[in-house]
Backbone of each chain as ProteinMPNN parsed JSONL, in Angstrom:
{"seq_chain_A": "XXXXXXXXXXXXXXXXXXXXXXXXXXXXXXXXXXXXXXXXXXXXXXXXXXXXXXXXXXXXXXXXXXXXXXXXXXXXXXXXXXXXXXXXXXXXXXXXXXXXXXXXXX", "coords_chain_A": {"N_chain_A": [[16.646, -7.609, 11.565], [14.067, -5.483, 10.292], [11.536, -4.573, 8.097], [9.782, -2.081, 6.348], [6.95, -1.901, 3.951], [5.402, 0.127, 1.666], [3.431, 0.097, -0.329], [2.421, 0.979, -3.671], [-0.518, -0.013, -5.609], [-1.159, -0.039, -8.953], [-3.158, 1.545, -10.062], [-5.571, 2.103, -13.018], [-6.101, 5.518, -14.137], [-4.877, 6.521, -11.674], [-2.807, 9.319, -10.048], [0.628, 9.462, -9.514], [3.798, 10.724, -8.401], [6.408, 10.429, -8.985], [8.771, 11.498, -9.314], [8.131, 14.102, -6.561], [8.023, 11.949, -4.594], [10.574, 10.535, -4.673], [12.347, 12.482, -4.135], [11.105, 14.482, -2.651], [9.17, 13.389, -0.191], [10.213, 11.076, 0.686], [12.952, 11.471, 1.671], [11.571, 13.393, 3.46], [10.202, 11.477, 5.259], [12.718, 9.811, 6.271], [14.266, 12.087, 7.578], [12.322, 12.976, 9.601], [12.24, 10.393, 11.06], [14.339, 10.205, 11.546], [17.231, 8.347, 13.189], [15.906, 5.516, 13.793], [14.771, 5.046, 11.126], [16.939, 2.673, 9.541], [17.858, 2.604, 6.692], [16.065, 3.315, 3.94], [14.467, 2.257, 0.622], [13.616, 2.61, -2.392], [11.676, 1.636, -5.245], [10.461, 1.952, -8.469], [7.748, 0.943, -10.804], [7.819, -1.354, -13.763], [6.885, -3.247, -14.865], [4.459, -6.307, -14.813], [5.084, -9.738, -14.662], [5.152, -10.62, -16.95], [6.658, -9.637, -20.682], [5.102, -6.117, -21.044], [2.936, -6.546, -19.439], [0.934, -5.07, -17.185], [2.766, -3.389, -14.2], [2.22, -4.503, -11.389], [2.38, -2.591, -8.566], [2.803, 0.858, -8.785], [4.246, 2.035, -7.436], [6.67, 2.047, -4.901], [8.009, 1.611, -1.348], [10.721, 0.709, 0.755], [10.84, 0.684, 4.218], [13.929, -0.018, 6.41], [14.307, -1.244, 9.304], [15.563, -1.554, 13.351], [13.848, -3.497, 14.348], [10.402, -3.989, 14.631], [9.31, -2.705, 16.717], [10.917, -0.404, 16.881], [10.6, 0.876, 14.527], [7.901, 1.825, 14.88], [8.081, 3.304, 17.144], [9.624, 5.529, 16.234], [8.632, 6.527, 13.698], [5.433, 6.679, 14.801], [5.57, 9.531, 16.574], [5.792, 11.163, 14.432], [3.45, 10.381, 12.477], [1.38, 11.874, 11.627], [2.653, 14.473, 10.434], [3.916, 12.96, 8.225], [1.451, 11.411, 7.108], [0.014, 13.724, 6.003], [1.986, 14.665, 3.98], [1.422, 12.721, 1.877], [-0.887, 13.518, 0.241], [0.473, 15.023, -1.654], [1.768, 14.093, -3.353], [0.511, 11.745, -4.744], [-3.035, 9.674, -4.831], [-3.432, 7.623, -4.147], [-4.07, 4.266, -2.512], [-2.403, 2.906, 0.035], [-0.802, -0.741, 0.287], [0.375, -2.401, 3.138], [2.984, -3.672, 4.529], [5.208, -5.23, 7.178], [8.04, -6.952, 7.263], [10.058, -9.938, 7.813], [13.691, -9.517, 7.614], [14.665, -11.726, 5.787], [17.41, -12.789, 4.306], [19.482, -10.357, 3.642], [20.708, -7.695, 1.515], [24.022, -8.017, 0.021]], "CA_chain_A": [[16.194, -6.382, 10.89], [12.626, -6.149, 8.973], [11.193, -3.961, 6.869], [7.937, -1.932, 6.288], [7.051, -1.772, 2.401], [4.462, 0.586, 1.259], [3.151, -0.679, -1.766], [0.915, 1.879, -4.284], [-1.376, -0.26, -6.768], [-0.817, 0.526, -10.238], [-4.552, 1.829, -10.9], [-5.728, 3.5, -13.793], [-6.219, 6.73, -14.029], [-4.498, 7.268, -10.585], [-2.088, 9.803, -9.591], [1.638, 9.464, -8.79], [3.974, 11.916, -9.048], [8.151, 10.152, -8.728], [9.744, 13.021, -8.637], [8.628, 14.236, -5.546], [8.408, 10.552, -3.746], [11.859, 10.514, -4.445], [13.349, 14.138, -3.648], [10.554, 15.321, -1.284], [8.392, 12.773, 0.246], [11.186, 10.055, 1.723], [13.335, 12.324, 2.693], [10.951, 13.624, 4.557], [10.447, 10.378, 6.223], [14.307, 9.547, 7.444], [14.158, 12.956, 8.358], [11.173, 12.704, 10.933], [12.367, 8.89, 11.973], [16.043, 9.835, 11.978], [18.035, 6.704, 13.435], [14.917, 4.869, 13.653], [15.081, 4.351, 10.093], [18.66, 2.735, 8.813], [17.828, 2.908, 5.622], [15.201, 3.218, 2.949], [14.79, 2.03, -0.523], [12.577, 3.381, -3.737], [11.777, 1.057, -6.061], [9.184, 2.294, -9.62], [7.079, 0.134, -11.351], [8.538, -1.267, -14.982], [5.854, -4.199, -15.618], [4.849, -7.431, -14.326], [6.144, -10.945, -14.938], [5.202, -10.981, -18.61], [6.663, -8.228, -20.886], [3.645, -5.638, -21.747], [1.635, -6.917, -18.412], [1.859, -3.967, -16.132], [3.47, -3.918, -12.617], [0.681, -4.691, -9.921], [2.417, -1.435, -8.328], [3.296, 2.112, -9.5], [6.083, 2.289, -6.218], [7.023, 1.381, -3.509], [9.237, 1.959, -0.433], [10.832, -0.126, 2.306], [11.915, 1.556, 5.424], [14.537, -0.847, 6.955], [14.983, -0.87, 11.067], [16.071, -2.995, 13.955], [12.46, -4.035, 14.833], [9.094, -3.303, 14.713], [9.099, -1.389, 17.94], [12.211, 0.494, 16.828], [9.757, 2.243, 13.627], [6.604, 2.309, 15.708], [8.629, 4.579, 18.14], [10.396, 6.251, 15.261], [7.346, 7.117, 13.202], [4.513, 7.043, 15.177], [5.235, 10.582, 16.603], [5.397, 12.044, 13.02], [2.574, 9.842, 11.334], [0.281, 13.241, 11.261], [3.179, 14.95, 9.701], [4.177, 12.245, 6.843], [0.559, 11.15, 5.682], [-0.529, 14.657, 5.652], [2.737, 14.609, 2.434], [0.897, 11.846, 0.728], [-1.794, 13.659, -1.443], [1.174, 15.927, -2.361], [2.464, 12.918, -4.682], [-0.653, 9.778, -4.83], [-4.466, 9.383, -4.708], [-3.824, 5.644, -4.29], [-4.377, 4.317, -0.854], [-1.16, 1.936, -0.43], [-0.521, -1.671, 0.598], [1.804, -2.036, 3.488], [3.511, -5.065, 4.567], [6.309, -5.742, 8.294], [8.446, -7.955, 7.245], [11.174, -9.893, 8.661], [14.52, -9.426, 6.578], [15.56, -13.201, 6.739], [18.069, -12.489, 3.734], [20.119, -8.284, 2.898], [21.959, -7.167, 0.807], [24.859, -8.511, 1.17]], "C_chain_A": [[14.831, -6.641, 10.262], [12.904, -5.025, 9.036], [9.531, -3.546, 6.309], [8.127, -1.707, 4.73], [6.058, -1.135, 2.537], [4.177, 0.779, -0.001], [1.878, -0.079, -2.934], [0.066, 0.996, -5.865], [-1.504, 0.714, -7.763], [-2.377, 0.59, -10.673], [-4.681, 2.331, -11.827], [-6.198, 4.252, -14.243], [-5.585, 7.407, -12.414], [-3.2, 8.264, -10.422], [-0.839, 9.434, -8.835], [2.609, 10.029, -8.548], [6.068, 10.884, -8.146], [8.657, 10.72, -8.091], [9.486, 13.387, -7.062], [8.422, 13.481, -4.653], [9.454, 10.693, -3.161], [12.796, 11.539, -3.731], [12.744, 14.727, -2.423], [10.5, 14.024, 0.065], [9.257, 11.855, 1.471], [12.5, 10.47, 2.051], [13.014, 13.044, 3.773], [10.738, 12.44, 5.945], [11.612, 9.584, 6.942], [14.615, 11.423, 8.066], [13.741, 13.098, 9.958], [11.675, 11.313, 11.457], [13.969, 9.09, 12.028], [16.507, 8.419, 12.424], [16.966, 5.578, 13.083], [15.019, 4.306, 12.65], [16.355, 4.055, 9.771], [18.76, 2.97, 7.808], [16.682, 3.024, 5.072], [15.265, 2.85, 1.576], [13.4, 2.406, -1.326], [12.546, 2.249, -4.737], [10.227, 2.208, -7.371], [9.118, 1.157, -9.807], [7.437, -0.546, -12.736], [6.977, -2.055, -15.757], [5.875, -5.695, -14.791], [5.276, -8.8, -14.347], [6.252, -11.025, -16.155], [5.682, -9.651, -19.291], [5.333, -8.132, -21.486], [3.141, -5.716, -20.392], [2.195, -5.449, -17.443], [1.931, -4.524, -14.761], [2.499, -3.742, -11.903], [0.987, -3.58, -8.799], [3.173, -0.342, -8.834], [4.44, 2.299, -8.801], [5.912, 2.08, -5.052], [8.208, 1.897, -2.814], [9.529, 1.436, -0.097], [11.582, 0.265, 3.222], [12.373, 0.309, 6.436], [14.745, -0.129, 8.513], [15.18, -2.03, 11.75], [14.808, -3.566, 14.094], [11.624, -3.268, 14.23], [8.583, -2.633, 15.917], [9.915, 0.093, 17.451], [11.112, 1.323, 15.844], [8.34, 2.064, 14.404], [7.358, 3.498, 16.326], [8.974, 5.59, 17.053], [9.572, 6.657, 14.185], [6.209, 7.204, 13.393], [4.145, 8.31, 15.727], [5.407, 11.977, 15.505], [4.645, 11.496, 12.123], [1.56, 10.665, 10.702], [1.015, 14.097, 10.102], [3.831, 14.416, 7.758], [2.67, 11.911, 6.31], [0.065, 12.392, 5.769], [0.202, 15.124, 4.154], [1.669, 14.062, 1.902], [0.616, 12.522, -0.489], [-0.4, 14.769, -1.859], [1.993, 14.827, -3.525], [1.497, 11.702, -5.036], [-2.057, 10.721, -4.541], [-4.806, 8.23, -4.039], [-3.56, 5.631, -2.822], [-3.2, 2.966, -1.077], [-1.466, 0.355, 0.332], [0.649, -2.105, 1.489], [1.687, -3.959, 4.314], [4.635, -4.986, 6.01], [6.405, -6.895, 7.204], [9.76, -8.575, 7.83], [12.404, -10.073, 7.349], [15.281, -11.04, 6.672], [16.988, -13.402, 5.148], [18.59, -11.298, 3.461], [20.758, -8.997, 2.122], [23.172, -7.518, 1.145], [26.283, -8.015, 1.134]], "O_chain_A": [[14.481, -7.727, 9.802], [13.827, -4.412, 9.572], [8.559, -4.239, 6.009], [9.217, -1.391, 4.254], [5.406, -1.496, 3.517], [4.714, 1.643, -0.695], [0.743, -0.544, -3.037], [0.152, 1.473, -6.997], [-1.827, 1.895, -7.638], [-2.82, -0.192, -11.514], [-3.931, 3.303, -11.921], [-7.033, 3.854, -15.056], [-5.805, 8.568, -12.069], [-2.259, 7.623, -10.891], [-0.967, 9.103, -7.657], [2.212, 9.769, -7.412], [6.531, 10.928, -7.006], [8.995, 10.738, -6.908], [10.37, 13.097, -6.256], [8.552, 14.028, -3.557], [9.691, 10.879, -1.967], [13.737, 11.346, -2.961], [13.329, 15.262, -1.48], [11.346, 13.778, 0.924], [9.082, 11.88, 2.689], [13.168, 9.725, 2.768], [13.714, 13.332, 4.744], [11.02, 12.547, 7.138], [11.482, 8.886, 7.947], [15.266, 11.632, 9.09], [14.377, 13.245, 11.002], [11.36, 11.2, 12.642], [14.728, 8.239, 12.492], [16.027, 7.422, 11.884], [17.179, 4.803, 12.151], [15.323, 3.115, 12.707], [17.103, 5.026, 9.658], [19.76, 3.635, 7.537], [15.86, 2.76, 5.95], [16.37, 3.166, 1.136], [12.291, 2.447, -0.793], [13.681, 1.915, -5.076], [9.336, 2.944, -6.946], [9.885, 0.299, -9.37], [7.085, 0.483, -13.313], [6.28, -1.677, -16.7], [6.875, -6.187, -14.268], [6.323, -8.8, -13.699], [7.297, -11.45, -16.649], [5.324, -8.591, -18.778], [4.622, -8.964, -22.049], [2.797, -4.578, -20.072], [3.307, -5.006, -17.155], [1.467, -5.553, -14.27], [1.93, -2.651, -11.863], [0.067, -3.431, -7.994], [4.256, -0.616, -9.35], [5.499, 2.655, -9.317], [4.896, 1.964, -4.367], [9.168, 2.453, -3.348], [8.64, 0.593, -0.222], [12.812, 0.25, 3.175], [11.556, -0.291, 7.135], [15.147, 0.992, 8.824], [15.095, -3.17, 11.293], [15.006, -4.718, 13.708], [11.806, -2.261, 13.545], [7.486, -2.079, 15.983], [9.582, 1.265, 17.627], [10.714, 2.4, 16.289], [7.667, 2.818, 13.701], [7.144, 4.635, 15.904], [8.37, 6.654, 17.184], [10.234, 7.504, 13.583], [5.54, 7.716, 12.495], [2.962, 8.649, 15.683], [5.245, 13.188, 15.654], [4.838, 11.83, 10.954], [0.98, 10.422, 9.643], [0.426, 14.438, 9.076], [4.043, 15.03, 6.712], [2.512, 12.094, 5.103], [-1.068, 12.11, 5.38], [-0.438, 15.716, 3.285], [0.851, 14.832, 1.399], [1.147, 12.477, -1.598], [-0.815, 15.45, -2.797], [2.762, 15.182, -4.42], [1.948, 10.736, -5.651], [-2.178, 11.898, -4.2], [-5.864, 7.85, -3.538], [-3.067, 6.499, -2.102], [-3.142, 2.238, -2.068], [-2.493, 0.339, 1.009], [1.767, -2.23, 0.989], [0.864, -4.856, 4.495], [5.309, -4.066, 5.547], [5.551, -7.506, 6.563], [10.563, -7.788, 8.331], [12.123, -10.647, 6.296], [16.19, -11.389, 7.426], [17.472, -14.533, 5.195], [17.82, -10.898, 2.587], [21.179, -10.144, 1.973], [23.561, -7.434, 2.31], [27.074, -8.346, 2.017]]}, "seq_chain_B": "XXXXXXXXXXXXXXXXXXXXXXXXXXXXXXXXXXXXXXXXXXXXXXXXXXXXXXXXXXXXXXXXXXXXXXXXXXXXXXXXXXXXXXXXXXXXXXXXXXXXXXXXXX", "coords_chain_B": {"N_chain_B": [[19.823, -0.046, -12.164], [17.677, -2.819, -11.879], [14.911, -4.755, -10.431], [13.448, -7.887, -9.404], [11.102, -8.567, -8.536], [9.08, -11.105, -6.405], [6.629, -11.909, -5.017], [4.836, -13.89, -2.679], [1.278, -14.24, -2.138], [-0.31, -14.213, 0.796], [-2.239, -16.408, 1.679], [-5.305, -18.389, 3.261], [-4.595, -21.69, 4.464], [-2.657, -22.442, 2.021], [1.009, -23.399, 1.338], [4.068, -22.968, 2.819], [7.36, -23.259, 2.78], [9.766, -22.226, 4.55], [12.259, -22.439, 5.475], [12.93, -24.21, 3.331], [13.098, -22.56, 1.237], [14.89, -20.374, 1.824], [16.966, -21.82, 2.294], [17.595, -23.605, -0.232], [16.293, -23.399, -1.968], [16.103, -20.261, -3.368], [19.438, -20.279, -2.911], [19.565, -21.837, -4.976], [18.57, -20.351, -7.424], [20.425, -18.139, -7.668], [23.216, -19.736, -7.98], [22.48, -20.833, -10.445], [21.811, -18.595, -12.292], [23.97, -17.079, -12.101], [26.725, -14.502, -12.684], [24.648, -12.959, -13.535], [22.365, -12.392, -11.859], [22.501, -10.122, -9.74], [22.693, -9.93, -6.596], [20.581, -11.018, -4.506], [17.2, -10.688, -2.075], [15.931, -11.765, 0.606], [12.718, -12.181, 2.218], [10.373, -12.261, 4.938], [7.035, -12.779, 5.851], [4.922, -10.463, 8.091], [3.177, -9.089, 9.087], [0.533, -7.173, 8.746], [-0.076, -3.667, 8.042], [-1.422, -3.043, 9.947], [-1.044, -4.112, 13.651], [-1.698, -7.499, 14.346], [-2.857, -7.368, 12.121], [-2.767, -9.644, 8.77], [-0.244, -10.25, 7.164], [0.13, -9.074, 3.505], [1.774, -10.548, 2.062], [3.28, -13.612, 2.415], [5.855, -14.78, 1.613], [8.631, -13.399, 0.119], [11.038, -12.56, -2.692], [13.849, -10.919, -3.867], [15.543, -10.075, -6.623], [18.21, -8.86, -8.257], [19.447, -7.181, -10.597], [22.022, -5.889, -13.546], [19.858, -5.071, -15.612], [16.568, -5.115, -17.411], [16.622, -6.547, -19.593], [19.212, -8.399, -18.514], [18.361, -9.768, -16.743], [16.652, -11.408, -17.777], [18.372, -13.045, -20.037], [19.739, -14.361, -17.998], [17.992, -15.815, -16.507], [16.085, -17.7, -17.835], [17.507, -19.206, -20.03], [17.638, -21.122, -17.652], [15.024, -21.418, -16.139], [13.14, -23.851, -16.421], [14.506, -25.742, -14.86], [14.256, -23.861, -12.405], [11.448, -23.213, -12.014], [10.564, -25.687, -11.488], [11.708, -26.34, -9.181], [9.75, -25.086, -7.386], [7.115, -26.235, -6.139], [8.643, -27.84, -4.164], [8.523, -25.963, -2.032], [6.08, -24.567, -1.795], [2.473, -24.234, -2.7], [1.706, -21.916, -4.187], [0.56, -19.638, -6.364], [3.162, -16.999, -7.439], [2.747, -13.388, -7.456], [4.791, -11.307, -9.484], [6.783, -8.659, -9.99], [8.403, -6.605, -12.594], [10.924, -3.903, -11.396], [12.006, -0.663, -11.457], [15.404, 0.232, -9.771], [15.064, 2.688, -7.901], [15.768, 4.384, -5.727], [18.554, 2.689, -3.603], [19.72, 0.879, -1.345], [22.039, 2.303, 0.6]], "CA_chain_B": [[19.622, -1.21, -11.9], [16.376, -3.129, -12.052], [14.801, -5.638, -9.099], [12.267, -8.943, -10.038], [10.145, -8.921, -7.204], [7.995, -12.408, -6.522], [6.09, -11.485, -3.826], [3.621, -15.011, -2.38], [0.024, -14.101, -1.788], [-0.54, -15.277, 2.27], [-3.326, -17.29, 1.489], [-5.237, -19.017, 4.519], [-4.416, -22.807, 3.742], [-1.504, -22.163, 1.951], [2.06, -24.086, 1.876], [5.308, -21.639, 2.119], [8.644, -23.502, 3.409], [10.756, -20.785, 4.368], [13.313, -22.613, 5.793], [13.586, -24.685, 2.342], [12.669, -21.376, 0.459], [15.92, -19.628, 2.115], [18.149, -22.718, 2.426], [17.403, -24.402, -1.35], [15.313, -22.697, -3.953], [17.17, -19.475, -3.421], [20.623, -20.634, -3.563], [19.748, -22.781, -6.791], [18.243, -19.277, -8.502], [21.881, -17.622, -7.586], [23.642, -20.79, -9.196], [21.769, -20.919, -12.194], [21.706, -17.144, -12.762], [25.318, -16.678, -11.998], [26.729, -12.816, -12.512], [23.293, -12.174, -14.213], [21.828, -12.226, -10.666], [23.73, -9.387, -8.506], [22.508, -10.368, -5.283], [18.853, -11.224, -3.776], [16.92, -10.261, -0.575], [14.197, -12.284, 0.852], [11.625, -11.627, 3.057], [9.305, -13.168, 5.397], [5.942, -11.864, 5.945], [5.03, -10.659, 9.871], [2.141, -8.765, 9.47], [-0.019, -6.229, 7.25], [0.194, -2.124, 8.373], [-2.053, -2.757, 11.511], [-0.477, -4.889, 14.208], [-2.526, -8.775, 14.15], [-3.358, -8.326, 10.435], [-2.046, -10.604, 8.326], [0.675, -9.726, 6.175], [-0.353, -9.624, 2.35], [2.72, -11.761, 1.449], [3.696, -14.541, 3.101], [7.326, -14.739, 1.507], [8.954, -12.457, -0.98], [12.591, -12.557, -2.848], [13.758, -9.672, -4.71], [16.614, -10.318, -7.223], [18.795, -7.303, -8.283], [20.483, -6.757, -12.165], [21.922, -4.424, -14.017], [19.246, -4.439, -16.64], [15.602, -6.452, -17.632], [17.82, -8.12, -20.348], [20.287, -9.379, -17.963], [17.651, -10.963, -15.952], [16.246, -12.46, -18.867], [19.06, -13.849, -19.924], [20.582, -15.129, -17.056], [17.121, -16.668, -15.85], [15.468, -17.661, -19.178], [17.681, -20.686, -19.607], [17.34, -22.325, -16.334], [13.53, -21.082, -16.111], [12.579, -25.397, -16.332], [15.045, -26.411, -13.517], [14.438, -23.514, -11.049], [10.168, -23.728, -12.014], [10.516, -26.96, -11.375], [11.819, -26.649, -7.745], [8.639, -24.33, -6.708], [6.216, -27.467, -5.347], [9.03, -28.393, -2.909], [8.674, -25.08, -1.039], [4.91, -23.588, -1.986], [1.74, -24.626, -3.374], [1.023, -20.586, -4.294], [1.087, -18.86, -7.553], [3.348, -15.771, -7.115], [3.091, -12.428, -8.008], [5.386, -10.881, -10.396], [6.925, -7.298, -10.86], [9.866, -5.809, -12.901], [11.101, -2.343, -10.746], [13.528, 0.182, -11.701], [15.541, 0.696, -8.428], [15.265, 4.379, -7.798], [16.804, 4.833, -4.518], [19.306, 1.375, -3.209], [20.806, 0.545, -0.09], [23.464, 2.926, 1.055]], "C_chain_B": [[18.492, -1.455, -11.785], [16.837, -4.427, -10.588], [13.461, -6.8, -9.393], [11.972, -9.048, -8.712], [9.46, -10.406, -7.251], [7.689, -12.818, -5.22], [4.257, -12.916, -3.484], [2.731, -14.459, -1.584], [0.042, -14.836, -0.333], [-1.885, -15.274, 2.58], [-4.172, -18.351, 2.576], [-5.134, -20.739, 3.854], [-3.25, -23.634, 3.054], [-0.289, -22.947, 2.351], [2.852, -23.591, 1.534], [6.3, -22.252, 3.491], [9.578, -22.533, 3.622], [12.327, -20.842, 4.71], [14.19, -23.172, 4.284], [14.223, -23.287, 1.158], [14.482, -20.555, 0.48], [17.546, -20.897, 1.698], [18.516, -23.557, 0.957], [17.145, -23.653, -2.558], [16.064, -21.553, -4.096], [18.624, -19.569, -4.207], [20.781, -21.243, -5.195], [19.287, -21.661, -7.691], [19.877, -18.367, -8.666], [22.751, -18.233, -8.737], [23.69, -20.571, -10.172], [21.961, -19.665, -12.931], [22.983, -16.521, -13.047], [25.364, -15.337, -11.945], [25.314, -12.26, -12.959], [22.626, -11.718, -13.015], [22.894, -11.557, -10.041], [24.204, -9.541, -7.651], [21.01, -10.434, -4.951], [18.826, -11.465, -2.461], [15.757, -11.663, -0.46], [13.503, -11.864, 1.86], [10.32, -12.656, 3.446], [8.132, -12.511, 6.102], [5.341, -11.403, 7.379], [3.429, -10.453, 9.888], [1.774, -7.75, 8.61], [0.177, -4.774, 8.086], [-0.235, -1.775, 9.74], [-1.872, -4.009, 12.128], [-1.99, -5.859, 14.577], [-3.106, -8.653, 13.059], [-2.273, -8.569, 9.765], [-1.118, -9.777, 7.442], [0.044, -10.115, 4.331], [0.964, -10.547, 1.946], [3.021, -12.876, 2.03], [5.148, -14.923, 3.199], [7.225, -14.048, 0.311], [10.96, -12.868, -1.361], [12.55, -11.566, -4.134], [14.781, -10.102, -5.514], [16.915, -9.316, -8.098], [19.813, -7.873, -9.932], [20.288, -5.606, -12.654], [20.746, -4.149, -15.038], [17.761, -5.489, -16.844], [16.334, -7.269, -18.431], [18.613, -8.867, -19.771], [19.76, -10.313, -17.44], [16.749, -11.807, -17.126], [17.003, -13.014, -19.412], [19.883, -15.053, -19.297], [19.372, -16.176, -16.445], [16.643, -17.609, -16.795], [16.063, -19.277, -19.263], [18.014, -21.658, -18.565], [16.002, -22.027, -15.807], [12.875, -22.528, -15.556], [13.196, -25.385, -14.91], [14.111, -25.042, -12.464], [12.356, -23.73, -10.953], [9.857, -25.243, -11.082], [10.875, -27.42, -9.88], [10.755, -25.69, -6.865], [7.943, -25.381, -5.958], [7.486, -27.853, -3.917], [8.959, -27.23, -1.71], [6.992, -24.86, -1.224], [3.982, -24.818, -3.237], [0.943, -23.27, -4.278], [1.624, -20.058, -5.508], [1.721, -17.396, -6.838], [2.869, -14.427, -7.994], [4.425, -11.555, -8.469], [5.703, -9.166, -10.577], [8.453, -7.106, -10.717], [9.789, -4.339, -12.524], [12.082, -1.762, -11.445], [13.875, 0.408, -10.004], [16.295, 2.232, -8.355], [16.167, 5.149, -6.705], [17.251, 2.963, -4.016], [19.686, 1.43, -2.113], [21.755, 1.075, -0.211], [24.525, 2.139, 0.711]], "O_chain_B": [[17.82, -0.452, -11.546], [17.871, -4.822, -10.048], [12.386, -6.243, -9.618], [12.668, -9.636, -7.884], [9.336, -10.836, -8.398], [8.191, -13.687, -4.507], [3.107, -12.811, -3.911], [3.053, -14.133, -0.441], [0.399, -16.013, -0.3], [-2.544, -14.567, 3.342], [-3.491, -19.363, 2.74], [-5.632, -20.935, 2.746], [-2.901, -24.801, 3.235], [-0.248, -23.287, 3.533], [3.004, -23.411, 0.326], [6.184, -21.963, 4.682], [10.173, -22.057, 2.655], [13.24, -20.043, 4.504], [15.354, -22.913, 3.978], [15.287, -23.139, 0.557], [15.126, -20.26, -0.527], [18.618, -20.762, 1.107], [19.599, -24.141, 0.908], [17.648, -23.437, -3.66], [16.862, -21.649, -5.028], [18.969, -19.232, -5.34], [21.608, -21.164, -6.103], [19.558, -21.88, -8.872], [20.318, -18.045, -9.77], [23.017, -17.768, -9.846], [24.63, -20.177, -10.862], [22.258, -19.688, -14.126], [23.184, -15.682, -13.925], [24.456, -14.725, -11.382], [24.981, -11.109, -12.675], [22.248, -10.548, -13.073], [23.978, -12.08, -9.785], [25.404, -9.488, -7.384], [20.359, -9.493, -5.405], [19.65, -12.035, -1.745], [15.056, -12.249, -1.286], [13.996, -10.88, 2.41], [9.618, -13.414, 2.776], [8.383, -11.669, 6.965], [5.284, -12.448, 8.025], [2.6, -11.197, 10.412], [2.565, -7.384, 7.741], [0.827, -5.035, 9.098], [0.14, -0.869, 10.484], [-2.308, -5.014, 11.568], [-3.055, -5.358, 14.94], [-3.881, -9.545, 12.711], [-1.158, -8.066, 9.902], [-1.412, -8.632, 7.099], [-0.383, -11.223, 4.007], [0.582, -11.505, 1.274], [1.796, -12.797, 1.939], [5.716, -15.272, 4.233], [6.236, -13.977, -0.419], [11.824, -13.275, -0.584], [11.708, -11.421, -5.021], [15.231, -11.009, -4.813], [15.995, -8.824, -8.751], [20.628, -8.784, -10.075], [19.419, -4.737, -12.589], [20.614, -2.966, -15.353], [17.869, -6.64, -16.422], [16.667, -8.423, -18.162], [18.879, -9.967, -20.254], [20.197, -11.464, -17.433], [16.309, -12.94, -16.93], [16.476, -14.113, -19.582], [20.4, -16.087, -19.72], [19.722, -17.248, -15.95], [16.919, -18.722, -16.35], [15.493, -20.276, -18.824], [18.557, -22.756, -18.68], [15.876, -22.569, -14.709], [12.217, -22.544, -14.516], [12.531, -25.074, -13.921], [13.226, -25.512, -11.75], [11.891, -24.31, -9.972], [9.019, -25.549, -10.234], [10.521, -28.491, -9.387], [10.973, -25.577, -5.659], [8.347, -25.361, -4.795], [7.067, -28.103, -2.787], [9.296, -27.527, -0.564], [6.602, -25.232, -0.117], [4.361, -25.653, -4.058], [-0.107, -23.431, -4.9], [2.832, -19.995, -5.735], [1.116, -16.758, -5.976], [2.652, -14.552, -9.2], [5.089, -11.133, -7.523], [4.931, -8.47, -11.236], [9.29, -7.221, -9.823], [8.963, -3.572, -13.018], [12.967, -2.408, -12.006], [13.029, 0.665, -9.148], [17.41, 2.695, -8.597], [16.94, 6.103, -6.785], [16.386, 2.09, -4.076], [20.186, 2.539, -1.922], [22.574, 0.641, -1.022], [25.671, 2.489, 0.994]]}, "name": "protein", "num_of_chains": 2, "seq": "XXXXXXXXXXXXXXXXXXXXXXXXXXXXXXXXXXXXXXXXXXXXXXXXXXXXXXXXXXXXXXXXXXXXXXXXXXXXXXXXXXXXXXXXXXXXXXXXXXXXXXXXXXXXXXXXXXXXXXXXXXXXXXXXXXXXXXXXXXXXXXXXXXXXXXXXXXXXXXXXXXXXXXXXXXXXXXXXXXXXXXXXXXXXXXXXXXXXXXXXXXXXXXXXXXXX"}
């Protein structure tokens, strides 16, 4: 299994908007990738290693699948339709990451 | 529930055991942490958003509690020992962030 993360730098003065991340935005995206995606996960930002220091991002996603072919196929023919969402929740240009899942949930 | 990210910079040069990382340092943060630690993911880095760039992490492990206090408790006093087993896997300062987990694994 891996795992794409999209990772929004905690800038400031930038724009993020939770709410509809959470309710609109990535629903929208297992929507459009149906099976493709197995799951997804939401994480916010709290702070980073020290308390007080802030979190090096505001939020993040990670859309879990069998491969990296499996979400190429499975969101490459709605990538017009999901980053055209974006500015409806961010400004921030994100940080994205494949990775391979070599530990889940277990 | 909250998630301690400690996400390694993939640095060219760089020393990141992944086999020890998964098979050693891991297990001994579990250990040490006992119920304070829920369960933890890890992650190994493939590639960055556009296929042949690098991945910004190199390795990542997420570790899952119910609360920042729990993970400060439960980590806090074994902080020396598990610090102390970083050099046998990595020569790389990590990065650091406390999440709230907004949406979880089904």
């Amino acid at each position: 299994m891996i795992k794409v993360s999209v990772m929004y730098p905690n800038l400031a003065g930038a724009r993020f908007d939770h709410a509809y991340y959470r309710d609109k935005h990535m629903p929208l995206v297992k929507r459009a990738m149906g099976e493709a995606c197995l799951f997804y996960t939401v994480d916010k930002g709290l702070s980073g290693g020290a308390p007080g220091e802030p979190a090096p991002y505001v939020g993040m996603c990670h859309i879990f699948c069998e491969s990296v072919q499996a979400f190429q196929e499975g969101f490459g023919p709605h990538a017009r339709e999901i980053r055209g969402d974006i500015a409806n929740y961010t400004d921030l240009q994100p940080v994205m990451q494949f990775s391979e899942v070599v530990v889940g949930q277990p």
